[in-house]
C-alpha positions as CSV (number, residue, x, y, z in Angstrom):
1,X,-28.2,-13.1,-6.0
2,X,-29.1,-10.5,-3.7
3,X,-28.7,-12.2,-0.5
4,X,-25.1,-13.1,-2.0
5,X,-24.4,-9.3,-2.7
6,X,-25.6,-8.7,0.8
7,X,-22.7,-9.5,3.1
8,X,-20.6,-7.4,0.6
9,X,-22.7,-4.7,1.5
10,X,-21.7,-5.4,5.1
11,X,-18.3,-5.9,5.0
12,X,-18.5,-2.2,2.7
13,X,-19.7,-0.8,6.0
14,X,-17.6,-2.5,8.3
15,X,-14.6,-0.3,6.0
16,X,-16.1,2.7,5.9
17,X,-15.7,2.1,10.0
18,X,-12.3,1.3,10.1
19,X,-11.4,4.1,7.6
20,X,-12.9,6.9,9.6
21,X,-10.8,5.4,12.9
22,X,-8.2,8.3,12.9
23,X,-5.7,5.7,14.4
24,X,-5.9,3.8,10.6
25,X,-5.5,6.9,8.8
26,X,-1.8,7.5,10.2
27,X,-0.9,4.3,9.1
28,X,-1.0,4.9,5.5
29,X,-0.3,1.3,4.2
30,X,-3.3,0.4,6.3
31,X,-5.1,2.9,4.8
32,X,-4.7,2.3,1.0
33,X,-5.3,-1.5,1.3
34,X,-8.7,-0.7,3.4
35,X,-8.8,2.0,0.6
36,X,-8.4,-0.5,-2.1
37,X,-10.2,-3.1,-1.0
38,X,-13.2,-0.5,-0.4
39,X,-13.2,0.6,-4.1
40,X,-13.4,-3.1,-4.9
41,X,-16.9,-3.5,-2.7
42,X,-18.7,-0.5,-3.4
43,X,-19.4,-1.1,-7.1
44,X,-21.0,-4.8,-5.7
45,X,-22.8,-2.7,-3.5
46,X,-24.4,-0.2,-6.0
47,X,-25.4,-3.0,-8.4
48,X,-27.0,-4.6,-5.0
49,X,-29.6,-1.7,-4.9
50,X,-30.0,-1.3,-8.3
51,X,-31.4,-5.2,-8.3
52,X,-33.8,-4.5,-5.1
53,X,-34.9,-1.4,-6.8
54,X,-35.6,-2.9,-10.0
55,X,-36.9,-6.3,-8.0
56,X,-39.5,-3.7,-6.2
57,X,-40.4,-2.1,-9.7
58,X,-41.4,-5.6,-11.1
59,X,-43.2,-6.7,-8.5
60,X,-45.1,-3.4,-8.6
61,X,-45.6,-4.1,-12.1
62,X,-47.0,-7.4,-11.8
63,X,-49.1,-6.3,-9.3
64,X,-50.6,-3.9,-11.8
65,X,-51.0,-6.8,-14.2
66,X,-53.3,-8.5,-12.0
67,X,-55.6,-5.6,-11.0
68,X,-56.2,-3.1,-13.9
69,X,-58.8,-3.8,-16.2
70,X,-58.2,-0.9,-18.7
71,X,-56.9,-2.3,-22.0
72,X,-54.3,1.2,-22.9
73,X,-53.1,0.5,-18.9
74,X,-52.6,-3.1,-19.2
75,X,-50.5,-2.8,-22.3
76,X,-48.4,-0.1,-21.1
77,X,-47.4,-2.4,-17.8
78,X,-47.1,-5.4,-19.8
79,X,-44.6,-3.6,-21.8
80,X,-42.6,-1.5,-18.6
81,X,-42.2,-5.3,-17.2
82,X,-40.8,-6.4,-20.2
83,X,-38.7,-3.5,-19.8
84,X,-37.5,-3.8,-16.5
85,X,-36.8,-7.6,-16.6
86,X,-34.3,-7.0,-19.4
87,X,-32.3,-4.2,-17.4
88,X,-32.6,-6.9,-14.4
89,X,-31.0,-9.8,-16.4
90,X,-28.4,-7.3,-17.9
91,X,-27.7,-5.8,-14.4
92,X,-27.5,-9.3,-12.7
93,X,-24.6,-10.0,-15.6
94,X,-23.1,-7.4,-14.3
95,X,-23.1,-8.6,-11.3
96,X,-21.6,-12.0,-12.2
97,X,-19.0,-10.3,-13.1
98,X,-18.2,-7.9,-10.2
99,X,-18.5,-11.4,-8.2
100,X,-15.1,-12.8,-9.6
101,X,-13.1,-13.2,-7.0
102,X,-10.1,-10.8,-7.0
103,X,-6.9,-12.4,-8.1
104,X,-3.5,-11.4,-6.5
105,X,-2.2,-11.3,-9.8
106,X,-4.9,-9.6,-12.0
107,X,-2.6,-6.3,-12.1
108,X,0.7,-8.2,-13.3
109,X,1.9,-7.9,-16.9
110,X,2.4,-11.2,-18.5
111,X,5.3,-13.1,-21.0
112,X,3.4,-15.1,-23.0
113,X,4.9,-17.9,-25.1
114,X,3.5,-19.2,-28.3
115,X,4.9,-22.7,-29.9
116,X,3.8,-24.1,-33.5
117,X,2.7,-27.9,-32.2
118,X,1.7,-30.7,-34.6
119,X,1.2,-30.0,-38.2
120,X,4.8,-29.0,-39.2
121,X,5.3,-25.8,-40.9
122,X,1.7,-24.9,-41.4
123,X,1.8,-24.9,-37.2
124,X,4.4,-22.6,-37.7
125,X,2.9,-20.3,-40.2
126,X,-0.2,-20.4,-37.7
127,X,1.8,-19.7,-34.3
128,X,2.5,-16.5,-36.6
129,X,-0.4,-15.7,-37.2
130,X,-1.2,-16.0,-33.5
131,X,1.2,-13.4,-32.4
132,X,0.4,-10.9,-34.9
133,X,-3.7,-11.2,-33.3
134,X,-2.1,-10.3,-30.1
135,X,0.1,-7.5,-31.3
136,X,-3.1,-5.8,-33.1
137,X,-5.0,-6.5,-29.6
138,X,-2.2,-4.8,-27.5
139,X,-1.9,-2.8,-29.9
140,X,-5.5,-1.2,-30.0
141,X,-5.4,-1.6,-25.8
142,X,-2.8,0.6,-25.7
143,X,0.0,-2.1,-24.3
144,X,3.4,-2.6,-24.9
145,X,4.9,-5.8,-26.4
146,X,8.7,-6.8,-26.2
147,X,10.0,-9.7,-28.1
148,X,11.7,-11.7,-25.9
149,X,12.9,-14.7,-28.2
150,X,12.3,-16.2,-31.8
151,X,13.0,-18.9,-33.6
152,X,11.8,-18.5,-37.3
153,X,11.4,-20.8,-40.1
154,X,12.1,-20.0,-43.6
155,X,8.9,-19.2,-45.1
156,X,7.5,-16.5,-42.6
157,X,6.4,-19.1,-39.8
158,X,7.2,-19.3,-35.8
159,X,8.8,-22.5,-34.5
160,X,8.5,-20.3,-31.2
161,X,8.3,-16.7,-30.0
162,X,8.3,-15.9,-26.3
163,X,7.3,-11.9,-25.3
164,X,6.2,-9.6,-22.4
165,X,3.0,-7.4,-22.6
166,X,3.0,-4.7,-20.6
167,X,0.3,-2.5,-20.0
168,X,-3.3,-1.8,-17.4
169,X,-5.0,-5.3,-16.9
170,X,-3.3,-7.7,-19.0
171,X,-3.0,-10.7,-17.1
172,X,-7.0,-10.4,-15.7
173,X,-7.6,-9.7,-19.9
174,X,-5.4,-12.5,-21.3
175,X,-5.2,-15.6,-18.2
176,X,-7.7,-17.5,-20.3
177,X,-5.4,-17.6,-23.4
178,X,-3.2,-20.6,-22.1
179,X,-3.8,-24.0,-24.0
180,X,-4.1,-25.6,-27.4
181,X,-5.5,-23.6,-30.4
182,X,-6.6,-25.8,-33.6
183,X,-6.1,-24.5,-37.0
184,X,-8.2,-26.2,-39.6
185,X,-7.4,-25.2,-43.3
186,X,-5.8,-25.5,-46.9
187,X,-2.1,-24.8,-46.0
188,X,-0.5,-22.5,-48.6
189,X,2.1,-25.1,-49.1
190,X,-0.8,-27.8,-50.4
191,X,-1.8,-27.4,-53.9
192,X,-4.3,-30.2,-53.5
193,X,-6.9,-28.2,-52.0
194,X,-7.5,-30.2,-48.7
195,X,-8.0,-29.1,-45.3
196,X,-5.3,-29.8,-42.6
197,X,-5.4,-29.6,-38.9
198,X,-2.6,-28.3,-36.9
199,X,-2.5,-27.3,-33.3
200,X,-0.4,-24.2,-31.9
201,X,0.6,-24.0,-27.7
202,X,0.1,-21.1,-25.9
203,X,1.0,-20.3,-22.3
204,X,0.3,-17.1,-20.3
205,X,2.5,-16.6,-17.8
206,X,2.0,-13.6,-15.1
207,X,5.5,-12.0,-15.1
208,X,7.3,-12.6,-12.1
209,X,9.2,-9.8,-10.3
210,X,12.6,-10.6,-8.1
211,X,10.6,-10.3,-4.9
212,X,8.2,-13.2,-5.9
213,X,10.4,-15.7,-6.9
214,X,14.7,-15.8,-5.6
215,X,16.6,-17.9,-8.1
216,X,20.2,-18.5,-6.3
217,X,23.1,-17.9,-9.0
218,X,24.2,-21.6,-7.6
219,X,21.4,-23.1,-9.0
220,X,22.5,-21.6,-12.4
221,X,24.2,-23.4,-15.5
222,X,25.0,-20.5,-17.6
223,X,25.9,-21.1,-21.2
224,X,26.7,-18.7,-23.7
225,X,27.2,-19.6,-27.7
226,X,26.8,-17.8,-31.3
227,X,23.6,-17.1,-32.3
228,X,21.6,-18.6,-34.9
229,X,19.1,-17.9,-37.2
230,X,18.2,-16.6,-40.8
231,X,21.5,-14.4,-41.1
232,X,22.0,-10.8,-40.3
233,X,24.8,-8.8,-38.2
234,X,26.3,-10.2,-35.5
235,X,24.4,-13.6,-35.9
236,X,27.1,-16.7,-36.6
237,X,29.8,-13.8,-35.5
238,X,30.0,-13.1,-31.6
239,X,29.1,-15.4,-28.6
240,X,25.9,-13.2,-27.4
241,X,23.3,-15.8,-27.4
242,X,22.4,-17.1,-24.3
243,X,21.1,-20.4,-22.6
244,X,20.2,-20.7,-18.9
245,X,19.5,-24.0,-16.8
246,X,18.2,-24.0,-13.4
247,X,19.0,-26.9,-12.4
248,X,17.0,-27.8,-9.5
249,X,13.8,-28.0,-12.0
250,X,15.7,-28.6,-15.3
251,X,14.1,-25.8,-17.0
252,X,16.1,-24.4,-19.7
253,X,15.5,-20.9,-21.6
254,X,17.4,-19.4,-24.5
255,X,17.7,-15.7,-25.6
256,X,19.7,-14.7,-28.6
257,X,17.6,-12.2,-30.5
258,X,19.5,-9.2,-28.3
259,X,23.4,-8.5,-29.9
260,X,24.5,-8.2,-26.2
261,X,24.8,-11.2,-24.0
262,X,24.1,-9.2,-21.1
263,X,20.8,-7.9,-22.5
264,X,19.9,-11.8,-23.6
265,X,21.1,-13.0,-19.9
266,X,18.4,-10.1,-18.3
267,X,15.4,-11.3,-20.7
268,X,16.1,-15.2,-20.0
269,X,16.2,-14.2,-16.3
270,X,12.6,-12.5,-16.5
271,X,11.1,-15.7,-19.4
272,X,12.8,-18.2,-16.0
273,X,11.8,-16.0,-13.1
274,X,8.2,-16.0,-14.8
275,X,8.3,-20.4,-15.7
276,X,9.4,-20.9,-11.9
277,X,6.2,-18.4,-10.7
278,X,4.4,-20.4,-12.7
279,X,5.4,-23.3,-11.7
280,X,4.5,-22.4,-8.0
281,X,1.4,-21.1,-9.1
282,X,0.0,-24.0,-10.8
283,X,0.6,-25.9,-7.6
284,X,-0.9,-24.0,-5.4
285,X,-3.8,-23.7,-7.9
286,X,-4.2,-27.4,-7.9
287,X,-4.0,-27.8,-4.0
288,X,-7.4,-25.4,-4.2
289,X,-9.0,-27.3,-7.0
290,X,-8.5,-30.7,-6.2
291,X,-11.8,-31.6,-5.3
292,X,-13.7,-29.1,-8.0
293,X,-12.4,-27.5,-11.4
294,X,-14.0,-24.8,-13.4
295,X,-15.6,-25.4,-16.5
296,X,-14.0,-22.6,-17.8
297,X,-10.9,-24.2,-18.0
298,X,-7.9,-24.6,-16.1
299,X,-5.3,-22.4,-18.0
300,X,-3.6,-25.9,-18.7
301,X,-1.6,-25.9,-21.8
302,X,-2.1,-29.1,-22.9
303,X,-5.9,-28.3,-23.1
304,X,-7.3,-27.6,-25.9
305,X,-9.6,-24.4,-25.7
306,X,-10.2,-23.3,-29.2
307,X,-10.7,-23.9,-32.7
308,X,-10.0,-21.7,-35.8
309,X,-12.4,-23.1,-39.0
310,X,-10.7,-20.6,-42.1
311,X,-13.6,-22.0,-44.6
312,X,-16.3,-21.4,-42.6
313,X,-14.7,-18.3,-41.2
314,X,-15.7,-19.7,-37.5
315,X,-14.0,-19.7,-34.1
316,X,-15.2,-22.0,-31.7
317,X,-14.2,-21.4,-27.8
318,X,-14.6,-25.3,-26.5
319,X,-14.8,-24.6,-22.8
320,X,-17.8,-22.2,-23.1
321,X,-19.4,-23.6,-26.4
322,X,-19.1,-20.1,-27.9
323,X,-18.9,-20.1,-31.7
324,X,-18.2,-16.7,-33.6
325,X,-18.7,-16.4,-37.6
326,X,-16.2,-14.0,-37.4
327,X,-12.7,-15.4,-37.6
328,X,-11.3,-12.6,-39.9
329,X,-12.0,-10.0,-37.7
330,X,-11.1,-11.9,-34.6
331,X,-7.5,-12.4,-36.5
332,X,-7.4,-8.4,-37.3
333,X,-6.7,-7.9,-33.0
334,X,-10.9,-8.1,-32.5
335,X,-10.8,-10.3,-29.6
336,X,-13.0,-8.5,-26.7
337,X,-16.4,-10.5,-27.6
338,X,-14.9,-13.9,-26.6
339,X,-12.7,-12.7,-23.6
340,X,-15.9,-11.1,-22.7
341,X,-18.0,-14.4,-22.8
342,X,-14.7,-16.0,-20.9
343,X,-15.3,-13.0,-18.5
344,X,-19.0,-14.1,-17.9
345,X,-18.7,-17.7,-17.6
346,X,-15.6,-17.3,-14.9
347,X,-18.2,-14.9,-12.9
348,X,-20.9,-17.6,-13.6
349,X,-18.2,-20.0,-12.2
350,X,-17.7,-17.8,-9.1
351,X,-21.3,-17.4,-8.1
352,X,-21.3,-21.2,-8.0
353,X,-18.4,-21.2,-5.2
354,X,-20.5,-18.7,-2.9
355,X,-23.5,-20.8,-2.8
């Protein structure tokens, strides 16, 4: 570990050299990159001499172990190396994490889609249940959520909903969301008591801006029809809904939540821009991964990552083999224990790659 964290220290140096060249600081893009990318590095540094200094302190420690003879001494070391190698483990998790390798799109906000799979309307009433977790979680981080599309059933469930989170850190926070989650419980529409399985799809998309993907209005179908739904103004009444294929890929998106067909055009513009990102993406990411893929999962849909056990109150993470007794509370919005254990095993992941 700390022969890893010691070429950070030197490239840390080799910035603070560049940064005091008075010929960098007139160019001030330069300069906040080198600026940025130096407030990256110096946290890996500091943790770097916190794990010589405690390494020193142990082996100081032990070294005491081996020569005193007095009884009081001996216990008192015994217990300061107990000490110290529990603030070394705890700092060399720390560590791990400062070690994940920056991604280009950790600041982005994200549209995140969530679709009721197998399992009929109890899929639905979970896919619900789904989105109101992440509202509480945005909710008590501070971030914003706008609906971008819904299509309800009857009884209070989600066919679909597609919205954007906005807000510090969201994509870094919620990449590890994407794939299959497993519902296992007594639907409220079964009066026999037995447990059903249904499976709910969620995708995390980092939300594209116009200068990171160029759709050409050529490459457009744009249809617009009457909204449809539950009932309610302007639904049945005016043609505001809207339905846009790009037809290059085939990828189709609807909007028809908005009473203005302009405003439903603009959010299935940002729900396409951020599909087609994704789409490049994914590529890209596969290109890199061919030959090795992380255990902690790929952010593949069609993978299942997670399974929610309502009688035994248990959540189950599959691609870290983390189980919580906790699933009420992890329902309520109470989600930062497992996307800290996702955290930790995508550092673990990293350290891997640099050895």
């Amino acid at each position: 570990m700390i022969e890893i964290l010691k070429g950070f220290e030197e490239q840390c140096k080799e910035l603070e050299t560049k940064l005091a060249d008075p010929d960098v600081t007139k160019d001030m893009q330069t300069y906040r990159r080198l600026m940025q990318e130096h407030a990256r590095l110096a946290p890996i540094v500091d943790t770097l001499h916190s794990l010589e200094h405690l390494t020193t302190q142990i082996e100081e420690a032990e070294t005491m172990l081996d020569e005193e003879d007095d009884t009081e001494l001996l216990a008192m070391a015994k217990e300061e190396l107990s000490r110290l190698q529990e603030l070394l483990e705890n700092t060399e998790e720390q560590a791990k994490m400062l070690l994940i390798p920056p991604d280009p799109m950790e600041g982005k906000d994200i549209i995140m889609e969530i679709r009721a799979g197998t399992g009929g309307e109890e899929a639905a009433l979970f896919a619900a249940d789904l989105y109101r977790m992440y509202s509480h979680y945005a909710e008590s981080r501070r971030w914003k959520i706008e609906i971008m599309s819904t299509n309800e059933t009857g009884i209070g469930g989600l066919k679909e909903i597609i919205f954007s989170v906005s807000g510090k850190d969201v994509y870094g926070t919620l990449r590890w969301e994407s794939g299959v989650h497993r519902v296992q419980r007594v639907p409220e529409t079964e009066s026999g008591g037995r447990i059903h399985t249904s499976a709910v799809t969620v995708a995390v998309l980092p939300e594209a801006e116009e200068t990171d993907i160029e759709i050409r209005q050529e490459d457009l179908k744009i249809d617009v029809m009457r909204a449809g739904g539950p009932g309610g103004q302007c639904v049945n009444t005016t043609d505001s809904a809207v339905r846009l294929t790009h037809l290059p890929t085939g990828l189709v998106v609807i909007c028809q939540d908005e009473k203005s067909q302009i405003k439903n055009r603009a959010k299935a513009l940002r729900v396409l821009r951020s599909r087609l990102f994704e789409m490049e993406e994914a590529k890209k990411a596969k290109e890199r991964a061919d030959n090795r893929r992380s255990q902690v999962g790929s952010g593949d849909r069609s993978e299942r990552i997670r399974t929610y056990n309502f009688p035994q109150n248990r959540l189950t993470d599959h691609r870290i083999n983390v189980t919580l007794y906790k699933l009420d509370l992890i329902l309520s919005g109470q989600l930062d224990e497992i996307i800290e254990a996702l955290k930790i095993a995508a550092g673990e992941e990293a350290l891997k790659e640099l050895q």
